[in-house]
matplotlib code that plots the C-alpha trace (Angstrom):
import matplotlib.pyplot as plt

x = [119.2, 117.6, 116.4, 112.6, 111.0, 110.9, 107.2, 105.8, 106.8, 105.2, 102.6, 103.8, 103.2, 99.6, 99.0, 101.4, 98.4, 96.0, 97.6, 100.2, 99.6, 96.0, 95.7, 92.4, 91.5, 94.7, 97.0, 100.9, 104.0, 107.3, 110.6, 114.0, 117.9, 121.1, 124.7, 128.4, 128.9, 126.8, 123.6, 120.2, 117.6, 113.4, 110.6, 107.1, 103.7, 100.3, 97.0, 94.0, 90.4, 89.1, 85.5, 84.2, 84.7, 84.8, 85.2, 88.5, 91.7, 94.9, 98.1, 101.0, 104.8, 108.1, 111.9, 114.1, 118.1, 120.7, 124.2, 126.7, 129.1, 130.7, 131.1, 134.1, 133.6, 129.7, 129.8, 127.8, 126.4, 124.4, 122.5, 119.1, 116.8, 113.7, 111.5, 108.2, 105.3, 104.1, 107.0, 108.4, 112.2, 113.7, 117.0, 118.2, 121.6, 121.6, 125.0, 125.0, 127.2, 129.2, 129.4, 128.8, 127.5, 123.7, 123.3, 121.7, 121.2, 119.2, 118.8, 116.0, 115.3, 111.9, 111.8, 108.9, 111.0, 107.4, 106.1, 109.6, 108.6, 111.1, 110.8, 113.5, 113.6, 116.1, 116.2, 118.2, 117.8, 119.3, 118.6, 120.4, 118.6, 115.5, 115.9, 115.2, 114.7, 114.0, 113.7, 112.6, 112.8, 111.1, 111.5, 107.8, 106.3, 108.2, 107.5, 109.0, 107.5, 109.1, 107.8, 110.0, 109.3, 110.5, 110.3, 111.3, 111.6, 111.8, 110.9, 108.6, 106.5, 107.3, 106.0, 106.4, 105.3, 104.9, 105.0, 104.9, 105.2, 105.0, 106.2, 102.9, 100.0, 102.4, 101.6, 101.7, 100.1, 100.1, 100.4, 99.9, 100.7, 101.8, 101.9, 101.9, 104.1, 105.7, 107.3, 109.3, 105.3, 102.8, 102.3, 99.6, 99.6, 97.8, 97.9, 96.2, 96.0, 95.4, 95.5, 92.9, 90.4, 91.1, 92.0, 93.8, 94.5, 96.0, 97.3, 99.3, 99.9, 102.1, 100.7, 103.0, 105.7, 103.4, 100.4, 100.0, 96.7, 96.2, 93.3, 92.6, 90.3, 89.6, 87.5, 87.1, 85.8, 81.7, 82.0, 80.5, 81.5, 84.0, 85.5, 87.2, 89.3, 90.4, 93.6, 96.0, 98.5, 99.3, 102.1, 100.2, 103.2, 106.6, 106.1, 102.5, 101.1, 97.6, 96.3, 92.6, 91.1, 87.4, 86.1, 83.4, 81.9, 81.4, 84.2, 86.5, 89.8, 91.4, 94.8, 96.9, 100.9, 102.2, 106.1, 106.7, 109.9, 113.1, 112.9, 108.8, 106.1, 102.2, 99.6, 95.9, 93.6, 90.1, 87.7, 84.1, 81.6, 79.5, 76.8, 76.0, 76.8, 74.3, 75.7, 79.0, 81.2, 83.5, 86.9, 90.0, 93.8, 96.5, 100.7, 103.6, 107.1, 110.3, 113.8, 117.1]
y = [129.5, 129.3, 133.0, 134.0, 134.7, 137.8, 139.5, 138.3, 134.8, 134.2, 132.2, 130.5, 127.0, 127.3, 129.8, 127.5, 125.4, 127.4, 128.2, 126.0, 123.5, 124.4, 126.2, 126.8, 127.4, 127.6, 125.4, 126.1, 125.2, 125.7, 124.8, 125.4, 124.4, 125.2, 125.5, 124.3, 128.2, 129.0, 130.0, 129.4, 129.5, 129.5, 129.9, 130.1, 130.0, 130.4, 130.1, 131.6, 131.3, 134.6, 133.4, 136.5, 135.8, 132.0, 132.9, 134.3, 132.9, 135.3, 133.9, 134.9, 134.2, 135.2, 134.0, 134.8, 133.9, 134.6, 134.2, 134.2, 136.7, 136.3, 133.3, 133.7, 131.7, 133.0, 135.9, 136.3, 138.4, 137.5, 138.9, 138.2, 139.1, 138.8, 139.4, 139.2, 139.3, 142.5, 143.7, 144.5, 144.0, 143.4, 142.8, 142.5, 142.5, 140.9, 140.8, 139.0, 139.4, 142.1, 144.8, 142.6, 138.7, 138.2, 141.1, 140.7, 143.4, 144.1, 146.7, 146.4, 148.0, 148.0, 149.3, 149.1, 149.8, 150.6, 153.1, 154.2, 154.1, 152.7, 152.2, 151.3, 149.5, 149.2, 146.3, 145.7, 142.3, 141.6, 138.7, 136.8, 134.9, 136.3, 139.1, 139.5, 142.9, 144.2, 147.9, 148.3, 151.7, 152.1, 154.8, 155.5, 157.9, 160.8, 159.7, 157.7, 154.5, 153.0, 150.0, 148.2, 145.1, 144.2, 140.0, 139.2, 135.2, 134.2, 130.6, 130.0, 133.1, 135.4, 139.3, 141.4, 144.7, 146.4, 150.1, 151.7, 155.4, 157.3, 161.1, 162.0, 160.7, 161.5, 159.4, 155.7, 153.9, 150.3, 149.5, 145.4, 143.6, 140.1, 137.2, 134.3, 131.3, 128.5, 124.5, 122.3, 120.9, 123.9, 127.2, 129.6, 133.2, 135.9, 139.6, 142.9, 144.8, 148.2, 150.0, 147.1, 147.3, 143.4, 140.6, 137.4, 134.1, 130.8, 127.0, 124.8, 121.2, 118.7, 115.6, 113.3, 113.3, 112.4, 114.8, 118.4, 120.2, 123.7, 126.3, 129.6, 132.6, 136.5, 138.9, 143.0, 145.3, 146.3, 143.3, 140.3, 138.0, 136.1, 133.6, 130.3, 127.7, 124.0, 122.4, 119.9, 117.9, 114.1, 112.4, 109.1, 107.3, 108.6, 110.6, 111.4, 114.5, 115.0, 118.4, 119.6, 122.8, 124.0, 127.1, 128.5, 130.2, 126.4, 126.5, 122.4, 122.6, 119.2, 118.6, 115.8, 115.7, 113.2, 112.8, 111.1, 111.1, 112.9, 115.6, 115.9, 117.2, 116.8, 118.5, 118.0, 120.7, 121.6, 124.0, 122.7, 125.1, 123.2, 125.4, 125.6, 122.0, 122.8, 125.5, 125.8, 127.7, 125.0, 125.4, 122.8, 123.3, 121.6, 122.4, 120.6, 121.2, 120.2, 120.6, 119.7]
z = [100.5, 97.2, 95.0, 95.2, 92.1, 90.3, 90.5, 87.4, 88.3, 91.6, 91.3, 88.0, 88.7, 89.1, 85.9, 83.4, 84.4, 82.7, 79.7, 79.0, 76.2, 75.3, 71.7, 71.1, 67.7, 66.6, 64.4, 65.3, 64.1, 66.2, 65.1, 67.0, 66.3, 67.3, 65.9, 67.0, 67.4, 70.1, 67.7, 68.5, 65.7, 66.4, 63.9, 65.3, 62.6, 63.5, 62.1, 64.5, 63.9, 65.7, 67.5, 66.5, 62.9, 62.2, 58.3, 58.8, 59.5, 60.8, 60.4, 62.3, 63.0, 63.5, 63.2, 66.0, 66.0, 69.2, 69.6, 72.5, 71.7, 74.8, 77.8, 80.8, 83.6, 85.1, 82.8, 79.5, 76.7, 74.0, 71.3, 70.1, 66.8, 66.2, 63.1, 63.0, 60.6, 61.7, 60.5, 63.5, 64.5, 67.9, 68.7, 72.8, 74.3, 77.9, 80.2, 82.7, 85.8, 84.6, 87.0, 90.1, 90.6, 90.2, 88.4, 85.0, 82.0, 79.6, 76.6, 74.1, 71.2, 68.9, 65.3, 62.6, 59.1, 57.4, 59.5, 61.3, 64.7, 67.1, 71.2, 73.5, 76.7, 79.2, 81.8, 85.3, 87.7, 90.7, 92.7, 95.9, 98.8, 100.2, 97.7, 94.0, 92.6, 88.8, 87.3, 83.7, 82.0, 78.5, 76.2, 73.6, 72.0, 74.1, 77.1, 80.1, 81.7, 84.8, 86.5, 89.3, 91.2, 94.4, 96.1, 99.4, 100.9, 104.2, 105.7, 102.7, 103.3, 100.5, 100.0, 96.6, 95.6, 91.8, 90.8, 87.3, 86.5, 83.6, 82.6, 81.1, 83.4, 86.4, 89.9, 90.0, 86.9, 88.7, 92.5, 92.5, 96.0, 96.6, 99.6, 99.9, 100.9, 98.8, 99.5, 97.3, 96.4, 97.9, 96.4, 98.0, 96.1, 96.9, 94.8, 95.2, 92.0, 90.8, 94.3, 95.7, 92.2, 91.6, 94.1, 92.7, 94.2, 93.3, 95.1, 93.1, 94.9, 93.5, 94.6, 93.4, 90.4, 87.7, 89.0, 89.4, 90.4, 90.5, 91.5, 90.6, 91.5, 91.2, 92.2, 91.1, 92.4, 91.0, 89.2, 88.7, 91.5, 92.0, 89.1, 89.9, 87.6, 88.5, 86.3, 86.3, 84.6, 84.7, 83.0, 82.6, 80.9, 79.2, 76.1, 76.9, 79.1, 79.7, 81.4, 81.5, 83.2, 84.3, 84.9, 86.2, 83.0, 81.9, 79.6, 79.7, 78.2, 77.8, 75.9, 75.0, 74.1, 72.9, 72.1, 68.7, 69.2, 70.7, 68.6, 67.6, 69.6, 68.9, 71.1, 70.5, 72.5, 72.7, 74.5, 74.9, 76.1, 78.3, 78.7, 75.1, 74.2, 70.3, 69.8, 67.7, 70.3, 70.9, 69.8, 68.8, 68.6, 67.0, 67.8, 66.4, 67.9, 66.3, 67.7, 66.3]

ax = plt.figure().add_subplot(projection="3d")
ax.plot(x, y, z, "-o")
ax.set_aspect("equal")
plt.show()
């Protein structure tokens, strides 16, 4: 019997088809390797043109390196650090299977050497079928957040529930609800957030191998109405991935990858506003992926 999801992933499927592989005005550069001695090395750069500002460009990256320090059988530890441009450091330790099987954990830590302000986070998953539980425990500023998620699975109906609380405020922060029901090909989501303040839904269908179609909607409460998105992804030949995406502010987001080669990745993206077609609100993107 296969694992649900944790919280944050249910529903994946359809949102990677909203924002997977569209880059709108930004140009990106990711490049990732590995050694014989079990050390993985990734450096992202980026260069975003904020719509608000079209004159200025913010650039943007970080290096990050991890290294299993430890492998026996289905247990694990590695270490992971990341630096980034903000100058900010984070380095993670994760174990994994340590104290029983399925369990996985996680201890974070935060620090930013030029103002000296540091946070901690510590993280705890446990998954088997029907069943996948998480509690995170964060450590800022003097105070305490908790937030835990719980995900149960039974005959493709699945149900999930996520609470945060924090030392300060007191009470519950978040209370999101989740249902829905999920196939090898068919994902309906459905998720109550904010104590019923914003309603969420989602289908993802894959119709066939090549082509995935996805649909999206969500209404608040004293809003606006309701807002809807259509996406999809087709894998019209090897090394090429098309995926496009409507909404209903008017907004068309089409993107094209194409593989150069095993190890080289280009992506072409761009937003066009439909309902201002004069007007200079459209948006392009541009992402190069190398791996070694």
């Amino acid at each position: 019997m296969a694992v649900p999801p944790s919280y944050s992933d249910l529903g994946k499927n359809a949102s990677d088809l909203f924002s997977k592989g569209f880059n709108f005005g930004d140009v990106k550069l990711d490049v990732s390797a590995s050694a014989k001695d079990n050390t993985s090395f990734k450096a992202s750069a980026t260069s975003h043109d904020d719509r608000s500002d079209s004159a200025s460009r913010r650039v943007s990256g970080n290096v990050e390196v991890k290294r299993d320090v430890y492998k026996a059988g289905s247990r694990d530890v590695n270490v992971t650090s990341k630096w980034a441009t903000d100058n900010t450091v984070v380095t993670t330790l994760t174990a994994n299977n340590f104290i029983t099987d399925n369990l996985k954990f996680t201890a974070e830590g935060n620090f930013a050497p030029h103002t000296g302000k540091h946070t901690g986070k510590v993280k705890a998953a446990y998954k088997r079928p029907y069943l996948h539980v998480t509690d995170d425990v964060q450590f800022k500023a003097g105070a305490v957040a908790i937030s835990a998620t719980g995900v149960v699975k039974k005959c493709g109906f699945y149900m999930g529930y996520q609470a945060s609380y924090n030392d300060k405020q007191g009470g519950l922060k978040d209370s999101n609800f989740a249902l829905g029901y999920a196939t090898s090909d068919f994902t309906l989501h459905t998720t109550c957030i904010n104590h019923g303040a914003e309603f969420r839904g989602s289908l993802h269908h894959a119709v066939s191998p090549k082509l995935n179609m996805g649909v999206a909607m969500k209404w608040a409460t004293g809003g606006d109405g309701a807002h809807f998105g259509l996406a999809g992804k087709y894998n019209c030949c090897p090394g090429v991935l098309l995926r496009s995406k409507f909404n209903s502010e008017g907004e068309l987001g089409l993107s094209y990858k194409q593989e150069l080669n095993t190890n080289v990745d280009i992506t072409l993206s761009a937003q066009v506003d439909t309902k201002a077609l004069s007007l200079p609100s459209h948006r392009l993107g541009l992402a190069l992926d190398f791996s070694a």
